[in-house]
C-alpha positions as CSV (number, residue, x, y, z in Angstrom):
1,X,-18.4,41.6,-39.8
2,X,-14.9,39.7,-38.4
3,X,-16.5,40.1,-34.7
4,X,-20.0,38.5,-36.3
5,X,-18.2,35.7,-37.3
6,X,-16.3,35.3,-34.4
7,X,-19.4,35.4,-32.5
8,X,-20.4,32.0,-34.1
9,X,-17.8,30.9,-31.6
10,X,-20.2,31.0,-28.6
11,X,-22.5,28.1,-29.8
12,X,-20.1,25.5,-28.8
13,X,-19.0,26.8,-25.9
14,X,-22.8,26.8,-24.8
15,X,-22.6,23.3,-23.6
16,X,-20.7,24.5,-20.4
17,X,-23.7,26.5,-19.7
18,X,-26.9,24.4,-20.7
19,X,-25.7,21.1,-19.3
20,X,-25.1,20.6,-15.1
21,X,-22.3,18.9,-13.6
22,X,-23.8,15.3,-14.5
23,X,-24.2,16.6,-18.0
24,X,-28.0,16.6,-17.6
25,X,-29.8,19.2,-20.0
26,X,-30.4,22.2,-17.7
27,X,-34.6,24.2,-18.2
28,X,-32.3,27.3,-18.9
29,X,-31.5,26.4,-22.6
30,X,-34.8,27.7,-23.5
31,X,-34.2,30.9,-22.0
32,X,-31.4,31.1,-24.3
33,X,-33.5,29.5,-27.1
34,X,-35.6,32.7,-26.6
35,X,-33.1,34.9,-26.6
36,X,-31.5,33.5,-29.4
37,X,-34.9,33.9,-31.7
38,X,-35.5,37.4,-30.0
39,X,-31.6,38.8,-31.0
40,X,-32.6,37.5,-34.8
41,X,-36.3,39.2,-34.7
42,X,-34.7,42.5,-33.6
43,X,-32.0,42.4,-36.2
44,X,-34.3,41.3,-38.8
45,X,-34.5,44.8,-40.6
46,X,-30.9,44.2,-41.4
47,X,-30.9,40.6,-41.7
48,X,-33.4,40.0,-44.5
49,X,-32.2,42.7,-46.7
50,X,-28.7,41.2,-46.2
51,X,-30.2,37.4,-47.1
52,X,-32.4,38.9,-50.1
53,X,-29.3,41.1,-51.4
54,X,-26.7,38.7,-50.7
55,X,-26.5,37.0,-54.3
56,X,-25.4,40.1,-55.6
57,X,-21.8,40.3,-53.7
58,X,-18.7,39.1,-54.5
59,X,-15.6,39.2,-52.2
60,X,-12.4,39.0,-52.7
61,X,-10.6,35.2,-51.0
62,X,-8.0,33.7,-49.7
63,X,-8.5,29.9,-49.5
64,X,-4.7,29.8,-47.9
65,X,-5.3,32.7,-45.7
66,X,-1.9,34.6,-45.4
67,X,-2.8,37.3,-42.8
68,X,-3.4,34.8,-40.0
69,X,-0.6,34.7,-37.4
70,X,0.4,30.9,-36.3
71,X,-1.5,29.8,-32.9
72,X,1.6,29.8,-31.1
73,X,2.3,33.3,-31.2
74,X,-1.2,34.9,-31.5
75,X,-2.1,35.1,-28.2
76,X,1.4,37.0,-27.2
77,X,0.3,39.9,-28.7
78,X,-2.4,40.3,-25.4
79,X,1.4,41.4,-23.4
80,X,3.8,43.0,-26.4
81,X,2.9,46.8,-25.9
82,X,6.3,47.7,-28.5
83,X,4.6,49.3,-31.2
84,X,7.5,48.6,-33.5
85,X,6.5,44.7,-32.8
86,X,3.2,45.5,-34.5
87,X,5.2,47.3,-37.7
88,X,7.3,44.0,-37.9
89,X,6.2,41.3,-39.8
90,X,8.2,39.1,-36.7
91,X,6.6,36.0,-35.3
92,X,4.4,34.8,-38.5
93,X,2.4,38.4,-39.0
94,X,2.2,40.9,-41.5
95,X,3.0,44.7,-40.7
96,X,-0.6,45.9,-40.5
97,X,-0.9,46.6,-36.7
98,X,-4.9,47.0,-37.0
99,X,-5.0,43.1,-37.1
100,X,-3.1,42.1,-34.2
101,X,-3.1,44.7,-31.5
102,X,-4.9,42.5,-29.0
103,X,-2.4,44.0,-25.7
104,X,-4.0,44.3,-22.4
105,X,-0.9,43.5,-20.2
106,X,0.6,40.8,-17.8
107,X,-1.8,41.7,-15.1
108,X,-5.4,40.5,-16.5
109,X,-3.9,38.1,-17.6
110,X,-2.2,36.6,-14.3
111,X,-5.8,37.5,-12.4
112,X,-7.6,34.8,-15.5
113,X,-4.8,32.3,-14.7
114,X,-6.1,32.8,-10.4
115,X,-9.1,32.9,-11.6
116,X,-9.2,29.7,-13.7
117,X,-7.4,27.6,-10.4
118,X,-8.9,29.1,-7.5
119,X,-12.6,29.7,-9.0
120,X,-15.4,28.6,-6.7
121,X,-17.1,24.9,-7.4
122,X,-20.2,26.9,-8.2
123,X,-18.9,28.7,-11.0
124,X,-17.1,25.9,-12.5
125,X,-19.0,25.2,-15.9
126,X,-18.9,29.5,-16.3
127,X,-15.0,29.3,-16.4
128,X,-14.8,26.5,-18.4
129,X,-17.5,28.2,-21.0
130,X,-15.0,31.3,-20.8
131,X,-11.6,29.2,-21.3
132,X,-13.4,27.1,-24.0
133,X,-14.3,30.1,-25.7
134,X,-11.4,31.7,-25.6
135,X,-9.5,28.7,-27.0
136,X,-12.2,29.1,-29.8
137,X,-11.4,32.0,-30.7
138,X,-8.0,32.2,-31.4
139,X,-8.4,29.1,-33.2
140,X,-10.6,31.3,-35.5
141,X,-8.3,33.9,-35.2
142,X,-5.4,31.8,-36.5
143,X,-7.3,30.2,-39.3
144,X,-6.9,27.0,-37.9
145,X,-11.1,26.5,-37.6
146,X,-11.2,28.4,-41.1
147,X,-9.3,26.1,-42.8
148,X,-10.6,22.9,-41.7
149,X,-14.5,24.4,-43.2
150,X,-13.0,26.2,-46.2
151,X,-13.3,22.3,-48.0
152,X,-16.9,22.0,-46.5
153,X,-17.9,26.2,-47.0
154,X,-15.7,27.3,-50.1
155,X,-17.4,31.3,-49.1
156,X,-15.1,30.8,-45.9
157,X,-12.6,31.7,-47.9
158,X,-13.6,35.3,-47.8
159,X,-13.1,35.8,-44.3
160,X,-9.6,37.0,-44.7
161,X,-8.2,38.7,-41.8
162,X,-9.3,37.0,-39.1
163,X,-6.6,37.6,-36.6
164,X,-9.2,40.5,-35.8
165,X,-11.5,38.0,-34.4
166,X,-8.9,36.9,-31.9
167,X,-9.6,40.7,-30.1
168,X,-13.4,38.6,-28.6
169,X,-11.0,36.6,-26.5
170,X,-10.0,39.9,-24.8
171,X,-14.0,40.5,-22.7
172,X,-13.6,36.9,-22.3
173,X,-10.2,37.1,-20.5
174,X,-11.1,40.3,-18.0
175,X,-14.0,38.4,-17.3
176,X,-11.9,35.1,-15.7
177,X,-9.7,38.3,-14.5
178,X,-12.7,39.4,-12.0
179,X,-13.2,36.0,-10.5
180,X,-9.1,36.2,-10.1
181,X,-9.5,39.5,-8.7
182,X,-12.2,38.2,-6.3
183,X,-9.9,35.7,-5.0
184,X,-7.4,37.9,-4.6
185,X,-9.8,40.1,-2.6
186,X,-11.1,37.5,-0.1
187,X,-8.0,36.5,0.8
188,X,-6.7,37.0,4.4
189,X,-4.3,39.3,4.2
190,X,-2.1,41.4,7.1
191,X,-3.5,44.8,8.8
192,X,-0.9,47.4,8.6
193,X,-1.1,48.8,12.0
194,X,0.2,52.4,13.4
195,X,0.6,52.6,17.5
196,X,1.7,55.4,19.9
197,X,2.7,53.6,22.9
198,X,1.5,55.5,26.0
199,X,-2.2,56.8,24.3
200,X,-5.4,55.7,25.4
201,X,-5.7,53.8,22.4
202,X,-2.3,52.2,21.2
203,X,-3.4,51.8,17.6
204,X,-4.4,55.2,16.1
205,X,-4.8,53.9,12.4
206,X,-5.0,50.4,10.5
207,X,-5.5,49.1,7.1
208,X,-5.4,46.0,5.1
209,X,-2.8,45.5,3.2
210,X,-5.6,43.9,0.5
211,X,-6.3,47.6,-0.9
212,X,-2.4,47.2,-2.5
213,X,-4.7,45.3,-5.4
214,X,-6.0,48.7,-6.3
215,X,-2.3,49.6,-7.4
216,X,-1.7,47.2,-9.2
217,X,-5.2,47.9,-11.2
218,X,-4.1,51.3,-11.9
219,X,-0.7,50.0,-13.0
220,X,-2.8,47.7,-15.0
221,X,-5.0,50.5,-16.5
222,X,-2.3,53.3,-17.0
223,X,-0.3,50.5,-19.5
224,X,-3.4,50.0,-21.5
225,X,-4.1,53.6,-21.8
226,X,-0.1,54.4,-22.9
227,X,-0.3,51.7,-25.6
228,X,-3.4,53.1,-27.0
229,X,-2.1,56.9,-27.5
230,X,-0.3,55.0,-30.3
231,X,-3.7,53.8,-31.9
232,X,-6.2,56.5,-30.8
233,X,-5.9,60.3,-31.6
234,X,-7.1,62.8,-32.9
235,X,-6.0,64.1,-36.6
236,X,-7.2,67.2,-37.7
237,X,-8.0,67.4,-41.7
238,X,-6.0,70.0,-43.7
239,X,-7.3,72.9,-45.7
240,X,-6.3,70.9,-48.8
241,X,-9.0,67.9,-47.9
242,X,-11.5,70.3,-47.9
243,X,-10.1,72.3,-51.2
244,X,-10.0,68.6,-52.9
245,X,-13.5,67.8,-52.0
246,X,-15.1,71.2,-52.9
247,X,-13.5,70.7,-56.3
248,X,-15.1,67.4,-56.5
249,X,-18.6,69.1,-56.5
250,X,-21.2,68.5,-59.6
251,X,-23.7,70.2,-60.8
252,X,-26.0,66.7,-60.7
253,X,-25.8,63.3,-58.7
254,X,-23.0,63.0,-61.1
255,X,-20.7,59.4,-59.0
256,X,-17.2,61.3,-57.8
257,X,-13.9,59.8,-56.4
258,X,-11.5,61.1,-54.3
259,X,-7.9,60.1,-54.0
260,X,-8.1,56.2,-54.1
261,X,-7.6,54.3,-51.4
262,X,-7.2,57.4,-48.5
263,X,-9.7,57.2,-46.0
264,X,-9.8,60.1,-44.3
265,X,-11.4,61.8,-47.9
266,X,-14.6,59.0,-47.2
267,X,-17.0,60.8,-44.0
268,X,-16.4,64.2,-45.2
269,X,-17.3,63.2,-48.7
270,X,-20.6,61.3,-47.4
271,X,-21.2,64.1,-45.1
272,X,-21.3,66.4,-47.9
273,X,-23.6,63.9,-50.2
274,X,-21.2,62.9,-52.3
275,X,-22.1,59.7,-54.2
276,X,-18.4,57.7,-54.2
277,X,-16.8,55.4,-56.8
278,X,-15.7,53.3,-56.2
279,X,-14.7,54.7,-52.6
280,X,-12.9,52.0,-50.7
281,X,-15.3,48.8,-50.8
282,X,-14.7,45.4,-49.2
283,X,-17.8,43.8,-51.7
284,X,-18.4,43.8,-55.3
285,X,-21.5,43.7,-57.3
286,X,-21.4,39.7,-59.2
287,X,-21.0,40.5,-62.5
288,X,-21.2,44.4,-62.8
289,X,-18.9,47.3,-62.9
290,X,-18.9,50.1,-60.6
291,X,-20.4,54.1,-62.1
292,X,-17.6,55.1,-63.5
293,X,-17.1,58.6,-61.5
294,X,-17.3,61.6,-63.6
295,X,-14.6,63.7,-61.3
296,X,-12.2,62.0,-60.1
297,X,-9.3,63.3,-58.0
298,X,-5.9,61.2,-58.2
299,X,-2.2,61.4,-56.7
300,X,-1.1,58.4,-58.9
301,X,-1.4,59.2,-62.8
302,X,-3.7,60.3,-65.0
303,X,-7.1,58.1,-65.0
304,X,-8.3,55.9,-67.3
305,X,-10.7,57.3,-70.1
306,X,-11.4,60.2,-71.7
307,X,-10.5,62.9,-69.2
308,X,-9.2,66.0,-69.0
309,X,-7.1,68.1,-65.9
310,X,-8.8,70.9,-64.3
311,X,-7.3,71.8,-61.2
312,X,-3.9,71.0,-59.7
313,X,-4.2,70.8,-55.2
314,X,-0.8,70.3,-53.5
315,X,0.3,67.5,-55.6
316,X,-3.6,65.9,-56.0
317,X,-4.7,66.0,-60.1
318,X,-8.5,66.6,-60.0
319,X,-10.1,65.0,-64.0
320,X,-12.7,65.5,-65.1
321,X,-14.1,62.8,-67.4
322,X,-15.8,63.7,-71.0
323,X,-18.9,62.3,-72.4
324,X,-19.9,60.4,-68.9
325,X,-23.6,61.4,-67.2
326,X,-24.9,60.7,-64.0
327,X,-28.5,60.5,-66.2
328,X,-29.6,61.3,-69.8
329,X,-31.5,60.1,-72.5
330,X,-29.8,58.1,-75.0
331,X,-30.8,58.2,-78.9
332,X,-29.5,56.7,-81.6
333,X,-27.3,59.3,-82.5
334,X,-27.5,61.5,-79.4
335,X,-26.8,61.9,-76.2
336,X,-29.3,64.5,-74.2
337,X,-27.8,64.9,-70.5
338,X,-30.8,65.1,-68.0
339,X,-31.2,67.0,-64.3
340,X,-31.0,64.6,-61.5
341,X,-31.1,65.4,-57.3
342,X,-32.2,63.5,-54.4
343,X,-30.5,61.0,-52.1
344,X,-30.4,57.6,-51.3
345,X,-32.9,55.5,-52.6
346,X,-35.5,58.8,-53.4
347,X,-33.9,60.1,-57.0
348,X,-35.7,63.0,-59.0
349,X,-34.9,63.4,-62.6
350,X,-35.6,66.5,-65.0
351,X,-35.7,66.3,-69.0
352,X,-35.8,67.9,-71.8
353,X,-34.9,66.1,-74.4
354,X,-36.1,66.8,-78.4
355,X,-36.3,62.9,-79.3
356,X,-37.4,60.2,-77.1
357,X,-35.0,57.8,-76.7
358,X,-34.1,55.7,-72.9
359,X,-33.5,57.2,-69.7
360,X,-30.4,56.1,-68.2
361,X,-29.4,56.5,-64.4
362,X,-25.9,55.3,-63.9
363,X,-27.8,53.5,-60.5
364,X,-27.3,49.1,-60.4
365,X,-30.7,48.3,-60.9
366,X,-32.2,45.5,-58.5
367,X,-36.0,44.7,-57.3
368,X,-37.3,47.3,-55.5
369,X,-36.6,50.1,-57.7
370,X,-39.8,51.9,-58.8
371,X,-40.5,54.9,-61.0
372,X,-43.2,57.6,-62.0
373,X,-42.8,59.8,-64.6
374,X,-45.2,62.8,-64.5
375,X,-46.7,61.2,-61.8
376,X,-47.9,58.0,-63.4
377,X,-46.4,54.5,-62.3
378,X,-44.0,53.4,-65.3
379,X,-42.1,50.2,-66.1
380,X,-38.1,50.1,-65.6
381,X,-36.2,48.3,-68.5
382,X,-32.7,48.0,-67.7
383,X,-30.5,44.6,-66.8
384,X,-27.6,46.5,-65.8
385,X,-28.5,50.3,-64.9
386,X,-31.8,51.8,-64.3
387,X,-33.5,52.2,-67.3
388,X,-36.8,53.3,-68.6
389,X,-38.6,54.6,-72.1
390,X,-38.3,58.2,-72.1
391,X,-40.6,60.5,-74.3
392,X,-39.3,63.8,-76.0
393,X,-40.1,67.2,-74.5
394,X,-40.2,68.0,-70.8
395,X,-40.5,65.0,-68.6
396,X,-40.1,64.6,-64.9
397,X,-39.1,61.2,-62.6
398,X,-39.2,60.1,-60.1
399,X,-37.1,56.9,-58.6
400,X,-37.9,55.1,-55.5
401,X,-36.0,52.3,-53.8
402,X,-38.9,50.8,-52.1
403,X,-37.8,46.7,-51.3
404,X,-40.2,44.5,-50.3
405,X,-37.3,42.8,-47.5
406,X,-37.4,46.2,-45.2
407,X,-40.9,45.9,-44.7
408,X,-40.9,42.3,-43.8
409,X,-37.6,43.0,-41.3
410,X,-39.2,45.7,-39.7
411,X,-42.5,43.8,-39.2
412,X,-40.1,40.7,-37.8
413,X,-38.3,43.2,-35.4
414,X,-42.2,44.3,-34.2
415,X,-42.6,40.8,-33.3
416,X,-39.4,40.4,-32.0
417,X,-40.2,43.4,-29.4
């Protein structure tokens, strides 16, 4: 999402590339016109969901926005490769190294500098779209951009890490590195020569002393690969992750929680078809409550509700919470706990209830939920959850999410290809 934004960037910048040396208005705008329409066409199955679902978030903001590091040291952090540095909270930042590792070493960016001077006449307006953009961009990353809209956009507000958006300047700055690097390569430089007075032929070998730009590449490279063995590895799960999730297991679509706020618990969870609550989300439903999860595993107190401890896994508490269903039919003075299964947006429901009463599903309901029960089309009730008139006796549902936005982003994107 922070690299979307930043990609808002580019428009600007376009100028150096639509208008010619005499700022005339060059034909090729409409190739990027086209391309511009054909990007959002092929995008469109996620794009008009995201419009027609939008209302519905809620972020959290920061109108002041804290995280961004000043301007003025921002762009250091493309030669700082001390990983302590990143731990700091030195030179304006915050210790959260995942927002302002942008390190990629003196040498790219001593080939942009070459490459900005020395570039060729003809590719003039393509550096200056680069610098430009560049500039951009850590003007976004430092919330300097951000803060002048924020009056104008108040949602701006909820773009609150964008030193991460400061990483597009990095493409941007290997790309003014090649035309250094070309430079560099064109030059004239000395032949290293090796003679045997006396043979036929004095000189038995020769190079140019041009192929020492190689060396400093793989200087160049082997940095950039050191500093990110402190970012990138792999880290095996422990037999305790798997333990903790297998205890999480229902016998229904029951919502679950593992330890709060650890992410390693999240892909295996999903991979096992967990349904997560509140997992670690960045958006909100307006107005509404997460499903309260029904097991909930937790290193940092007992939960809140009525719960009770079942298991005990290296330190992690795993509750189990009383009186809370996934889906059941509610009485006035019962509660009859109903069968569900299924995933994603296709639910099936089983009941057997002895009164009628209203089907439940602990599911936010929103347009494009449908349900049959017993195979005829019925009429969902609920504001809140997914609700519908249930009869007594033996009953089954089915739940559909079947939105109206897919279909028209997928016929968009058939347009767009």
């Amino acid at each position: 999402g922070y690299v979307q934004v930043g990609l808002l960037g580019v428009l600007p910048a376009m100028v150096f590339l639509i208008y010619d040396n005499e700022w005339k208005l060059l034909a090729v705008w409409k190739d990027y016109a086209l391309a511009f329409a054909i990007a959002l066409l092929m995008a469109a199955p996620f794009l008009v969901p995201f419009l027609h679902f939008s209302p519905n978030f809620v972020k959290d903001t920061d109108p002041t926005f804290q995280v961004a590091q000043p301007i003025n040291f921002l762009p250091i952090n493309l030669v700082i490769d001390e990983v302590d540095y990143y731990h700091s909270d030195i030179l304006g930042k915050l210790p959260f190294p995942h927002l302002y590792t942008l390190f990629i070493g003196w040498i790219p960016v001593i080939l942009a500098v070459i490459g900005i001077v020395k570039a060729k006449a003809q590719d003039r307006r393509t550096i200056w779209f680069l610098v430009s953009l560049i500039v951009i961009e850590f003007m976004i990353g430092s919330a300097i951009i951000l803060k002048w809209l924020t009056p104008l956009i108040p949602n701006i507000a909820g773009i609150r890490h964008p030193p991460q958006i400061a990483g597009l300047a990095v493409p941007l700055i290997l790309g003014l590195s090649a035309y250094g690097l070309e430079y560099l390569y064109n030059m004239t430089w000395p032949i290293l020569k090796l003679s045997v007075p006396g043979f036929q032929k004095d000189t038995i070998f020769q190079i140019s002393l041009r192929w020492l730009v190689l060396f400093v590449l793989f200087i160049s490279l082997r940095s950039g690969y050191q500093f990110a063995q402190s970012w990138i590895y792999v880290q095996h799960l422990s037999e305790d992750t798997a333990e903790i999730l297998n205890s999480l297991q229902t016998e229904s679509l029951a919502w679950v929680n593992p330890p709060f706020g650890e992410q390693l618990f999240i892909e295996p969870a999903i991979k096992l078809g967990y349904k997560i609550s509140p997992g670690i989300l960045t958006y909100d439903w307006k107005d509404r409550k997460a499903p309260v999860p029904v097991v909930e595993a937790s290193r940092n107190g007992i939960p809140d509700g009525n719960v009770e401890l079942v298991e005990v896994i290296n330190e992690v508490r795993i509750y189990k919470r009383l009186g809370q269903h996934y889906a059941a039919v509610y009485a006035d003075d019962s509660i009859q706990p109903c069968h569900a299964f299924g995933s994603g947006g296709e639910i099936y429901v089983y009941c057997n209830t002895s009164v009628a009463g209203k089907l439940i599903l602990k599911e936010n309901t929103w347009s494009g939920w449908k349900v049959w029960m017993d195979g005829a089309r019925v009429e969902l009730t609920g504001q809140e959850w997914i609700e519908v008139d249930a009869p007594s006796g033996e009953n089954n549902y089915q739940f559909r999410y079947l939105p109206w936005d897919v279909v028209v982003g997928m016929f968009l994107c058939l347009i767009g290809i």
